[in-house]
FITILUM-602158 format. One record per residue (C-alpha): residue in three letters; x, y, z. Coordinates in steps of 0.05 Angstrom, whole numbers, padded with zeros to 5 digits, always signed. Example, Ala and Ser with C-alpha at 12.3 -4.5 7.8 and 13.67 -1.06 7.14 Angstrom:
// FITILUM-602158
ALA+00246-00090+00156/SER+00273-00021+00143/
***
This chain:
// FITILUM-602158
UNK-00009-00508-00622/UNK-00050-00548-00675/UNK-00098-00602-00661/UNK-00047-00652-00689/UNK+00011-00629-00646/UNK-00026-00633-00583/UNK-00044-00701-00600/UNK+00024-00718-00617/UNK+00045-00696-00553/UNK-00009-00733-00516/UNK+00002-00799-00552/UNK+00078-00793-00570/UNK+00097-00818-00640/UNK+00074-00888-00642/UNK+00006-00863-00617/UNK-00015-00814-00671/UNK-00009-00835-00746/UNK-00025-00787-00802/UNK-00028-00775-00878/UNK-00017-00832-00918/UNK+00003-00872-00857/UNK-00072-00862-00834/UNK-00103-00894-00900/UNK-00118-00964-00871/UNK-00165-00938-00819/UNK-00213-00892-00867/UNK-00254-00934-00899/UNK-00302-00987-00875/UNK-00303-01075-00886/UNK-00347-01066-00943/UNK-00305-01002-00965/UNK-00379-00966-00982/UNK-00368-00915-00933/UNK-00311-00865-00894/UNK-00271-00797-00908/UNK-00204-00789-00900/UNK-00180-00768-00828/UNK-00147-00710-00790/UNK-00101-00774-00769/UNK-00113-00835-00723/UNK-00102-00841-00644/UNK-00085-00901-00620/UNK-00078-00889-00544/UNK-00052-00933-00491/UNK-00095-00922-00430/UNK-00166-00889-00416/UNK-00122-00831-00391/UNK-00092-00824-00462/UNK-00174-00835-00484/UNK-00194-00782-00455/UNK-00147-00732-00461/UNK-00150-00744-00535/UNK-00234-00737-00530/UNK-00226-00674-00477/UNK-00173-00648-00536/UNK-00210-00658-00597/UNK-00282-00630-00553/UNK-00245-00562-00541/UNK-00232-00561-00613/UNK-00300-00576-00643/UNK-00268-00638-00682/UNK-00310-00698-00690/UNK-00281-00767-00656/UNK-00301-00839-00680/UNK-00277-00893-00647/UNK-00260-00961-00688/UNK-00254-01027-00657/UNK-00232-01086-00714/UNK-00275-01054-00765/UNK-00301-01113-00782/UNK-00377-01073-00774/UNK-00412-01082-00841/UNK-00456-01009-00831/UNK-00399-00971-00840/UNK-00406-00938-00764/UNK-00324-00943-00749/UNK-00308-00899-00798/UNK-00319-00820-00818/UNK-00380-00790-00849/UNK-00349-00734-00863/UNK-00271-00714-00875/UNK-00231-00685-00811/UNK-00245-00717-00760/UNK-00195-00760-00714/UNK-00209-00838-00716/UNK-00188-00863-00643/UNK-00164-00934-00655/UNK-00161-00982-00579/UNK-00114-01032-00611/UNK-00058-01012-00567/UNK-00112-01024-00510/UNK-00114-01105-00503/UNK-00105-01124-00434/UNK-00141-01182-00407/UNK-00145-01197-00330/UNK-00142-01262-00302/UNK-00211-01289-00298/UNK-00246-01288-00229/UNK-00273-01360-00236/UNK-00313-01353-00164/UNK-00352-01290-00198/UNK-00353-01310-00262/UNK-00329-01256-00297/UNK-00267-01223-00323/UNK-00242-01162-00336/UNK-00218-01134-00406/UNK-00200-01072-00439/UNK-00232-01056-00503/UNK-00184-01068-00560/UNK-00183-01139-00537/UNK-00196-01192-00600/UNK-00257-01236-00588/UNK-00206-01300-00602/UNK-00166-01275-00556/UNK-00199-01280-00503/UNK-00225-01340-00518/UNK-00155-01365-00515/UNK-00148-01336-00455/UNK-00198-01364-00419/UNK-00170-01431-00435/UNK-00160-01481-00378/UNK-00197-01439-00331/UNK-00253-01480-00331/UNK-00296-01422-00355/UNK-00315-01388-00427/UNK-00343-01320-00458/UNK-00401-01345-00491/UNK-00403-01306-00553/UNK-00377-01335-00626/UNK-00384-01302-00692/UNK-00343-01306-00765/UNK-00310-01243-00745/UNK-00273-01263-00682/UNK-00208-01268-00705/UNK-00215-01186-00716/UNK-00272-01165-00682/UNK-00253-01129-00614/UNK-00296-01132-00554/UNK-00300-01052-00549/UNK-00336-01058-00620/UNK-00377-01124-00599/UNK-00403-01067-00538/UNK-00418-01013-00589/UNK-00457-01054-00621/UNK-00486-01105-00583/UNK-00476-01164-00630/UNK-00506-01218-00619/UNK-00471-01279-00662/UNK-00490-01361-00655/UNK-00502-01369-00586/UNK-00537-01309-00566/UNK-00603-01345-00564/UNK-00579-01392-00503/UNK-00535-01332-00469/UNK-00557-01263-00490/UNK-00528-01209-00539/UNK-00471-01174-00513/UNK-00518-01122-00465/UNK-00539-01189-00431/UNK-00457-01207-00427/UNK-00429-01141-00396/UNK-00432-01134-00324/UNK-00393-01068-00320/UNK-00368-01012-00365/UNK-00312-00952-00355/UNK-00335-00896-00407/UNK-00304-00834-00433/UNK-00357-00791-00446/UNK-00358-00738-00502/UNK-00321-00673-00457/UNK-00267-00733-00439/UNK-00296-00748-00362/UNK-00282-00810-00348/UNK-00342-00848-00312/UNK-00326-00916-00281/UNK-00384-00966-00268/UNK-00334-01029-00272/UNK-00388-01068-00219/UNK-00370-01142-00228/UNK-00444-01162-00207/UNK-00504-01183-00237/UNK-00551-01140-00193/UNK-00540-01064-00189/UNK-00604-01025-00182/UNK-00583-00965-00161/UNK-00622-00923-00216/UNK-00617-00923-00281/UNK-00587-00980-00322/UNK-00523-00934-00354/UNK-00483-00990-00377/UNK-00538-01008-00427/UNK-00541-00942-00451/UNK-00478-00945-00486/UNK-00485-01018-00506/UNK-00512-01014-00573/UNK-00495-00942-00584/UNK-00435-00948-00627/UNK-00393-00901-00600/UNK-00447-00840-00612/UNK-00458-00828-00533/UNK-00380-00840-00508/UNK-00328-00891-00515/UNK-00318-00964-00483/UNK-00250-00967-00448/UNK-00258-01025-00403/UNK-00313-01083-00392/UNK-00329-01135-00338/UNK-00361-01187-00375/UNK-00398-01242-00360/UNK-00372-01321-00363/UNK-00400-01392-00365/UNK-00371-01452-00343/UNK-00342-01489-00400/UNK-00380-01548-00432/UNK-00340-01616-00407/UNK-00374-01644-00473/UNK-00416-01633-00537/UNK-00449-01672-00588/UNK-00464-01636-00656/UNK-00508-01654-00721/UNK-00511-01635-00788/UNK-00573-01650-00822/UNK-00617-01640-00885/UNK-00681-01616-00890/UNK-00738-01604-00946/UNK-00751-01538-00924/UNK-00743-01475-00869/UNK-00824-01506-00849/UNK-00784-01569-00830/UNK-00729-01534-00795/UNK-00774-01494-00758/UNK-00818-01545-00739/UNK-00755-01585-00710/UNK-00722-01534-00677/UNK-00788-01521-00634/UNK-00785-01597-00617/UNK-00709-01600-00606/UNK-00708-01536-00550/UNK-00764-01559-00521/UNK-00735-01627-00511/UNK-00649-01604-00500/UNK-00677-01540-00464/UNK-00621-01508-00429/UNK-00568-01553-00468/UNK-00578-01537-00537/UNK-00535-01474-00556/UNK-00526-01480-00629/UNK-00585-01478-00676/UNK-00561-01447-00744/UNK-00589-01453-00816/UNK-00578-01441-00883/UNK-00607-01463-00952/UNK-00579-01502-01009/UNK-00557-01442-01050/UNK-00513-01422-00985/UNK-00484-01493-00993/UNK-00464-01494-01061/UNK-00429-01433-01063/UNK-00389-01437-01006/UNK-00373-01515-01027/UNK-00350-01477-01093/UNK-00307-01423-01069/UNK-00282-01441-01003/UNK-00218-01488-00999/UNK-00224-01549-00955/UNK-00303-01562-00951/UNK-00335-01626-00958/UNK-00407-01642-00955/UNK-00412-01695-00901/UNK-00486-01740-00934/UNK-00505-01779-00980/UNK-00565-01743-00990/UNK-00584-01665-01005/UNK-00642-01620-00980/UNK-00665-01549-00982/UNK-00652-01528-00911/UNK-00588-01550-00879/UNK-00589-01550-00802/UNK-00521-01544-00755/UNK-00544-01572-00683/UNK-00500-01570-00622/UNK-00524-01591-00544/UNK-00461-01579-00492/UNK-00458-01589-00413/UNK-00413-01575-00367/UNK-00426-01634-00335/UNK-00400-01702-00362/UNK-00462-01739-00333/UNK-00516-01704-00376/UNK-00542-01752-00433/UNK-00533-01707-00486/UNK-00521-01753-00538/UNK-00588-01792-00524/UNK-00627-01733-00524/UNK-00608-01710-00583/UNK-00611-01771-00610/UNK-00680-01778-00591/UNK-00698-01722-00622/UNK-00669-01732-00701/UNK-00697-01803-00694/UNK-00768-01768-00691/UNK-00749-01712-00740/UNK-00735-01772-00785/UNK-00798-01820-00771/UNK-00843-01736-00788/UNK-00806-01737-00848/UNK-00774-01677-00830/UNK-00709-01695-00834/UNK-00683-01725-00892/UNK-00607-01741-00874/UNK-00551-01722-00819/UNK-00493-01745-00787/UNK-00470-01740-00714/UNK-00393-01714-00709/UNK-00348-01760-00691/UNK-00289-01721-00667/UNK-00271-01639-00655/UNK-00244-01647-00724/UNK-00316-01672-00753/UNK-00349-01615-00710/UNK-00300-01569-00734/UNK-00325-01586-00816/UNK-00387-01579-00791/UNK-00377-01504-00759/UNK-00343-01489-00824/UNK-00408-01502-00871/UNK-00443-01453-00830/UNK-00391-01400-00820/UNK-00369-01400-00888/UNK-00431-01378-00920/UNK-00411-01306-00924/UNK-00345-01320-00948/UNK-00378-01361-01010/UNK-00421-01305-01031/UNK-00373-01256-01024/UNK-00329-01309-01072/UNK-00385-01304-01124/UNK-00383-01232-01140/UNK-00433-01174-01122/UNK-00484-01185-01062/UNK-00527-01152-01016/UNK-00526-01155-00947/UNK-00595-01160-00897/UNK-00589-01167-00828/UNK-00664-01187-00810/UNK-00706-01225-00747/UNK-00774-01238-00747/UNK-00805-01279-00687/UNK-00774-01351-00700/UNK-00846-01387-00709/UNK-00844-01343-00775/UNK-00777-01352-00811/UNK-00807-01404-00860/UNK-00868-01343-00872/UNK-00813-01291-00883/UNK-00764-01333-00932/UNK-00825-01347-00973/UNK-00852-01283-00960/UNK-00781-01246-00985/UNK-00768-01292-01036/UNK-00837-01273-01074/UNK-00819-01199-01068/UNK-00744-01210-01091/UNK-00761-01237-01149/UNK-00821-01183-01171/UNK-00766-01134-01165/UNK-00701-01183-01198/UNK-00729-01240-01234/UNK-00678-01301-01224/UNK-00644-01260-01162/UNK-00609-01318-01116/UNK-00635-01311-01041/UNK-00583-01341-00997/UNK-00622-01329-00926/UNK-00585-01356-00881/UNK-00568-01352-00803/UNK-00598-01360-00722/UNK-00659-01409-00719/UNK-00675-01411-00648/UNK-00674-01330-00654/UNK-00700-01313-00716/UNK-00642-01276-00747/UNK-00639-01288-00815/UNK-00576-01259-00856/UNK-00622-01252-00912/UNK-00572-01239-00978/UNK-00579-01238-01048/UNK-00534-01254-01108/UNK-00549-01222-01175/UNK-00581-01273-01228/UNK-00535-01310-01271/UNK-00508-01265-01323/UNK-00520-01199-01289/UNK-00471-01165-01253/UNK-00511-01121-01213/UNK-00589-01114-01184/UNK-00618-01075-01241/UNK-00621-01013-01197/UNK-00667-01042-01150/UNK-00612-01043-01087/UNK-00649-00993-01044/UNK-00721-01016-01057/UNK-00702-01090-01047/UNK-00672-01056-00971/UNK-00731-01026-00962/UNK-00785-01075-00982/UNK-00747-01129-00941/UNK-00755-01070-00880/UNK-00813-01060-00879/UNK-00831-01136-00892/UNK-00799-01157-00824/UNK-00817-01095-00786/UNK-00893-01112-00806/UNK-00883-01189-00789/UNK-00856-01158-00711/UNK-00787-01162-00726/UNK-00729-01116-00737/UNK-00682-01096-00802/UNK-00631-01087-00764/UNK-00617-01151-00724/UNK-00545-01151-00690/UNK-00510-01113-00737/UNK-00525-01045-00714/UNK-00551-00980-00760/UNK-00481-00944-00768/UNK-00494-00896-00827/UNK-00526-00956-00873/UNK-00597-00963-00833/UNK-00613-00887-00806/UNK-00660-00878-00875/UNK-00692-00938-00856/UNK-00695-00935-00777/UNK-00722-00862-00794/UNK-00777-00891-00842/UNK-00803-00954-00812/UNK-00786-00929-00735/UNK-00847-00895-00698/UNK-00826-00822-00688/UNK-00838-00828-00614/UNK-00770-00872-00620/UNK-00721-00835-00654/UNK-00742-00772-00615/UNK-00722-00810-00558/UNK-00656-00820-00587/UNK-00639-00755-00613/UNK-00663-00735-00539/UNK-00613-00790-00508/UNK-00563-00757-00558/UNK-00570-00692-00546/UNK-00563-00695-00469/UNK-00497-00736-00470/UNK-00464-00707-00539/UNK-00492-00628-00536/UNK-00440-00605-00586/UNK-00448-00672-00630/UNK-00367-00688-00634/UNK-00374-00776-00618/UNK-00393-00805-00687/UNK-00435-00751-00725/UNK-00482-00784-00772/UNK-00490-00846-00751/UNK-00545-00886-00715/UNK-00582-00817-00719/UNK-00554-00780-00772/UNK-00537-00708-00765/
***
């Protein structure tokens, strides 16, 4: 019997798709990377999961597992052609929240705005929002530990999961679905796979971590001269909101214009423009906190500093909603524009103003004119650093790789990280294998090597082959 018919038996009809059928699920968001596939699982249980993994094992055949494929490293999708691409669509249940533990229980093909929805009237909420959660599935959000708005006031999705149910690469099934916060007993293993996009086994089932949800908010939108400014008043603002600020995002004028040019159904909210544009958010979940004074306090000192030059305080969930929608559109606008590059980059937030200015200078030695739309996580220091070709020029002059690089090694010298919360997939390994310290990526391959001997969960990426 051939691969494909045992999987066909396995997964019955609607479980295994090949041939043309199989064509949506080859090639990654930014369509840069992915081979054609053997054919796509789409199993219904971890039983199904692993009898597909044990399967494909005994046959040397690679697996990758894809979530929404919304991953912009291309790490959901085949490096080279033959392999099976195990989709956990079919795999979406969410448990009723345990409000008294704070946590709930979800499988892994479960859509981040799903759950959300879910959640709903329980008086309790999964912390994590990003641009991609109408798609993104919290199985991918595991593999690789994204991180998104809030992650600054509750942790990247390793800080989120409580508990994990694995099938590792020879299709055992290990179950460490613990729905507490404290579990010493030896090594940390649910971290292990958190971040490892899908290269040491694959995320079936998650307890995850909840919050209760904020009884109110009070958001801003202001204008700035400059990232310095920003900076300068996002240190003041979290030291004064501590524990109640959780959104701190920012983005420049550039980012502005083009997603006020592109996108349907923005408006710019003041009378008066800046460089920097900052979106501010303080939430309780207690209706006695005096969130509005305190962060009223603090843009009426931002103001007398001269550090901030305009804002407005939203009215109503609509107003917020605009707001939310300046920020989260930014991608969308560039993309709107034509060709771009992506950077996902942190540096130690203190320096963000030293990095943009920093970047900028070396953008333009290599691209005269480029546009720099850097744009992202204050209070964290990730900056979504992208570029736009000049006006007039359709591409980067060549320069795409040495613009990656240069902006590398530029934030791995300043103590940060190129590769922020989007993962290394098959994009980054050239540049987590230059700018890396050896020590590290033997410690991978090692970590590798132990859990994947025969190399058949995601070859090439995070470590390349």
């Amino acid at each position: 019997m051939s691969l494909q018919q045992e999987l066909k038996t396995i997964l019955g009809a609607s479980g295994w798709i090949e041939g043309a059928d199989a064509a949506s699920w080859q090639r990654d968001w930014l369509d840069r990377y992915g081979e054609a596939p053997l054919g796509v699982a789409r199993p219904a249980s971890t039983a199904e999961v692993a009898d597909v993994v044990r399967a494909c094992h005994a046959a040397g055949v690679p697996v990758v597992v894809q979530g929404g494929n919304t991953g912009l490293c291309g790490g959901a999708v085949l490096g080279r052609a033959g392999g099976v691409i195990l989709s956990l669509s079919r795999m979406a249940t969410i448990s009723q929240p345990d409000v008294a533990s704070a946590s709930v229980e979800v499988e892994a093909g479960a859509v981040l705005a799903t759950l959300h929805d879910a959640l709903d009237g329980s008086g309790m909420m999964f912390p994590m929002h990003l641009g991609a959660e109408g798609s993104a599935q919290i199985g991918g959000l595991i593999g690789t530990n994204a991180g998104g708005s809030h992650a600054f006031r509750y942790g990247m999705m390793a800080d989120l999961v409580l508990g994990l149910e694995v099938v590792l690469p020879d299709g055992t099934i290990w179950s460490g679905l613990r729905a507490v916060q404290k579990d010493n007993a030896g090594y940390q293993l649910r971290r292990l796979f958190v971040g490892s996009e899908g290269t040491l086994g694959i995320v079936t089932r998650a307890v995850l971590k909840l919050f209760p949800a904020p009884r109110q908010r009070a958001t801003a939108f202001l204008a700035l001269p400059d990232e310095a400014a920003a900076v300068r008043f996002g240190t003041r603002l979290q030291a004064e909101a501590g524990e109640f600020l959780t959104g701190l995002e920012f983005f420049p004028e550039l980012g502005l214009e083009l997603a006020l040019k592109h996108v349907h159904g923005l408006a710019y909210p003041l009378e008066t423009r800046g460089g920097c544009y900052l979106l501010v958010e303080v939430a309780s979940g207690s209706d006695k906190v005096p969130l509005d004074d305190i962060l009223g306090a603090v843009l009426e000192w931002g103001m007398a500093e001269g550090l901030v030059l305009d804002g407005a305080l939203a009215a109503s969930e609509a107003q917020r909603a605009a707001f939310w929608r300046l920020r989260e559109e930014q991608p969308e606008g560039q993309r709107l524009e034509g060709a771009q590059l992506k950077h996902d980059i942190a540096v130690p937030p203190g320096r963000i103003a030293e990095f943009v200015d920093r970047a900028g200078a070396l953008c333009r030695a290599l691209v005269p004119d480029v546009r720099i739309n850097p744009f992202g996580h204050l209070a964290d220091g990730n900056i979504h650093y992208n570029l736009t070709p000049p006006e007039g020029m359709a591409d980067f002059a060549g320069q795409d790789r040495e613009l990656a690089l240069r902006l590398a090694r530029l934030a791995t010298e300043m103590g940060g990280s190129f590769a922020a919360e989007h993962g290394l997939g098959r994009a980054k390994i050239t540049l987590a294998d230059a700018l890396r310290p050896a020590a590290e990526r033997r410690l991978m391959r090692a970590v590798k090597a132990a859990l994947d001997p025969e190399g058949t969960m995601n070859p090439g990426a995070v470590i390349g082959n």
